[in-house]
C-alpha positions in Angstrom: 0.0 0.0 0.0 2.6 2.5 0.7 4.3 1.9 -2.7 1.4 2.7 -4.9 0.7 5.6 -2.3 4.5 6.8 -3.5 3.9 5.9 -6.6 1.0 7.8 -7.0 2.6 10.7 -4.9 5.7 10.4 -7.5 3.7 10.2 -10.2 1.5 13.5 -9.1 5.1 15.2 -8.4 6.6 14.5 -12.0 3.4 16.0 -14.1 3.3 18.7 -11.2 3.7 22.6 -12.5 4.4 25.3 -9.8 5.9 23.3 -7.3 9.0 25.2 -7.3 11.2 28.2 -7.9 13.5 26.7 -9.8 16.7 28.8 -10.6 17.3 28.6 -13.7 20.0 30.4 -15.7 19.4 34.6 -15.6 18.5 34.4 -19.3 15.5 32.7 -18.7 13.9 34.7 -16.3 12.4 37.2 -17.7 11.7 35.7 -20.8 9.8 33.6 -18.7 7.9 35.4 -17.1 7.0 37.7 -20.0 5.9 34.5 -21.7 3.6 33.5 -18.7 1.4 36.4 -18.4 1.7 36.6 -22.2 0.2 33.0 -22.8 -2.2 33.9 -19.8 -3.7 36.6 -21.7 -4.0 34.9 -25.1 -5.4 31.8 -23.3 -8.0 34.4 -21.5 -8.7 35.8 -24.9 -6.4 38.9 -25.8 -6.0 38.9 -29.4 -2.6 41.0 -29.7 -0.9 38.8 -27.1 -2.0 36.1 -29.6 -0.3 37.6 -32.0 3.0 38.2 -30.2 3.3 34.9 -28.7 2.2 33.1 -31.9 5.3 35.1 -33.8 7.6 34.7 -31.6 7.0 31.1 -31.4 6.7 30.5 -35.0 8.3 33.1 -36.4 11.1 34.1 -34.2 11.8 30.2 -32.6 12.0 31.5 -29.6 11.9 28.5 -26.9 10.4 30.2 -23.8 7.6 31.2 -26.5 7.6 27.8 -28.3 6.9 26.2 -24.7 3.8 28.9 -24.3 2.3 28.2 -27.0 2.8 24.5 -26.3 1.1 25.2 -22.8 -1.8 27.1 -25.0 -2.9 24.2 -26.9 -2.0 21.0 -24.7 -4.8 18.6 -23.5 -5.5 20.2 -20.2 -5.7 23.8 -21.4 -9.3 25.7 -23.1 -7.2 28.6 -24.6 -9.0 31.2 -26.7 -8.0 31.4 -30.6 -6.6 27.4 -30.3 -7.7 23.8 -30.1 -5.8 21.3 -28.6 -3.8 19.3 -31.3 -1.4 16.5 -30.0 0.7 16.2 -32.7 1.2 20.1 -32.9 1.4 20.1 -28.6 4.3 18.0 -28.8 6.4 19.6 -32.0 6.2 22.7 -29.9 7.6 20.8 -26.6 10.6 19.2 -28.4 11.4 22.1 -30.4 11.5 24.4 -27.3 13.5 21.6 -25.4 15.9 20.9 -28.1 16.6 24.9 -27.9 17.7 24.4 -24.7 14.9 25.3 -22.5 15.1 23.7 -19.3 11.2 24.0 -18.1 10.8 22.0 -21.6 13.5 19.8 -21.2 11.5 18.4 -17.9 8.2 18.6 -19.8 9.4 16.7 -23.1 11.4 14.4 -21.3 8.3 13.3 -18.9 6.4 12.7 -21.8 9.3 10.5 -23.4 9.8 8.4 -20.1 6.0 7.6 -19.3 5.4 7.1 -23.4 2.8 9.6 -23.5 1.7 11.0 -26.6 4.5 9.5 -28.1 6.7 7.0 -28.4 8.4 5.7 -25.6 12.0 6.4 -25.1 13.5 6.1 -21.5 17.5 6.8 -22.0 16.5 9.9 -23.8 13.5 11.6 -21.4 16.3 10.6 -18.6 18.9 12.9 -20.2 16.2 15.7 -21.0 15.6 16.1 -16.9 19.1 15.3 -15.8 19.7 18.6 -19.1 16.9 20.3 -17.2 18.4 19.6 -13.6 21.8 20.7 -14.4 20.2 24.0 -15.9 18.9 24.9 -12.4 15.4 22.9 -13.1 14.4 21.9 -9.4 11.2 20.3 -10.2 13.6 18.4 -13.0 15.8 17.0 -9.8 12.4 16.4 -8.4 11.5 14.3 -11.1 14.9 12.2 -11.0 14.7 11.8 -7.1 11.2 9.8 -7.5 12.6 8.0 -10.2 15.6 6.7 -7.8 13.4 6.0 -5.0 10.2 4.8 -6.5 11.6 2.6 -9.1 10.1 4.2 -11.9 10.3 3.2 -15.4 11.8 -0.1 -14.5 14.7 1.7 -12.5 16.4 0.2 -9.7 16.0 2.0 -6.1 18.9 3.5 -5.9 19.3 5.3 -3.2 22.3 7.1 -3.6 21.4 8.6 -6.9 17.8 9.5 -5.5 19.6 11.3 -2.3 21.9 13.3 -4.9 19.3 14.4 -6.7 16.9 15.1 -3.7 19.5 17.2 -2.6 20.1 19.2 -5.2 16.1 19.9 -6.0 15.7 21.3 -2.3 19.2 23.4 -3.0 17.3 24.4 -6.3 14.4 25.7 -4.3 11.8 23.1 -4.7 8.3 23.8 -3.2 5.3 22.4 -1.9 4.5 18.7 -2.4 8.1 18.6 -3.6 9.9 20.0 -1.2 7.5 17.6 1.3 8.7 14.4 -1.1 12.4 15.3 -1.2 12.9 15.4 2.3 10.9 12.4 2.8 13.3 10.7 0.7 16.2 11.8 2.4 14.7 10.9 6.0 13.9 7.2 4.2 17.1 7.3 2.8 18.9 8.5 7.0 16.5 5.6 8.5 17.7 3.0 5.9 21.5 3.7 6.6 21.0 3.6 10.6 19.2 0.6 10.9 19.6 -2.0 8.0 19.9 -2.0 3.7 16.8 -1.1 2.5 
C-alpha cells in the first residue's frame, strides 16, 4: 500500500507545474515570465498577445515562446484562438526543449519516459531532466529523485542517486508537495543507513 501511495505521490510530483522556484540560468527569467502572463492573456482571450506569442513562437523560434504556446494548446488547457492538437502540442515541446529550454526539457522528457503522446523512449526523457536539472530545473531533480526512490520506469532504487538528486532539487528551491517528497526521501534514505539496507 505504501508503494502505490509513492507511486501515485511520484507520479503527481513528475506532471506537477508550480511546485517550485527553480533557478534557472538569468537568461530565462524574464523571458519567462513575459511569456507567462503573455500565454495567460492569449489563453483568456487577448487577441494581440495572440499575436505576439504566436510570432515569436513561429516566427522568431523563440523557446520560452515555443513552450507557451505549447502550454496554450495542450490537452488540459481551453485557450481562446486554439484547439488542442497533439501532434502540434508535442512539435512545440521538443522544439523548445531541443533549444535548450530547461522548463521544456523536464516537460518533453516526462512525456518520453511515461510514453505519453509519443513514443516511448526512457534513455533519452532521462537525459532531457538530468539537461533540465543541471540547468537549475528543481522540479527536474524532483523528477529524478522519485525516479531513484520509486523505481520508476523499470529503474532500480537507488538510493544514492535519488539522495543526490533530492539534494540538489531542495538546494534548487523546490516547493510544496516537492519539497514535502524530497525530504521524505532523504529521512527514508537516513532511517535505511542507521538501521539495516533497504
Amino acid at each position: 500500500m505504501f508503494r502505490i501511495l509513492m507511486s501515485t505521490l511520484a507520479a503527481c510530483i513528475l506532471c506537477a507545474g508550480n511546485v517550485s522556484a527553480d533557478q534557472l540560468a538569468g537568461k530565462w527569467t524574464v523571458p519567462r515570465a513575459t511569456y507567462k502572463n503573455m500565454s495567460q492573456d492569449a489563453c483568456n482571450g487577448d487577441e494581440t498577445a495572440f499575436k505576439q506569442l504566436f510570432n515569436d513562437a513561429l516566427v522568431e523560434g523563440h523557446p520560452v515562446a515555443l513552450n507557451s504556446l505549447a502550454w496554450m494548446i495542450g490537452p488540459s488547457q481551453r485557450c481562446a484562438f486554439v484547439h488542442h492538437d497533439q501532434e502540434d502540442w508535442v512539435s512545440l515541446l521538443r522544439r523548445s526543449a531541443e533549444a535548450g529550454y530547461p522548463v521544456a526539457m523536464k516537460n518533453y522528457g516526462n512525456l518520453l519516459l511515461q510514453g505519453e503522446k509519443v513514443q516511448r523512449n526512457i534513455p533519452k526523457g532521462l537525459k532531457l531532466l538530468q539537461a533540465a536539472e543541471s540547468r537549475g530545473h528543481s522540479t527536474a531533480a524532483v523528477a529524478l529523485a522519485s525516479i531513484f526512490a520509486d523505481e520508476l520506469y523499470g529503474f532500480d532504487q537507488n538510493w544514492n542517486v535519488a539522495k543526490r538528486h533530492a539534494r540538489r532539487a531542495l538546494k534548487l528551491g523546490a516547493k510544496g508537495t516537492a519539497r514535502t517528497r524530497m525530504r521524505q526521501i532523504l529521512r527514508e534514505i537516513e532511517r535505511c543507513s542507521l538501521l539495516a539496507p533497504c
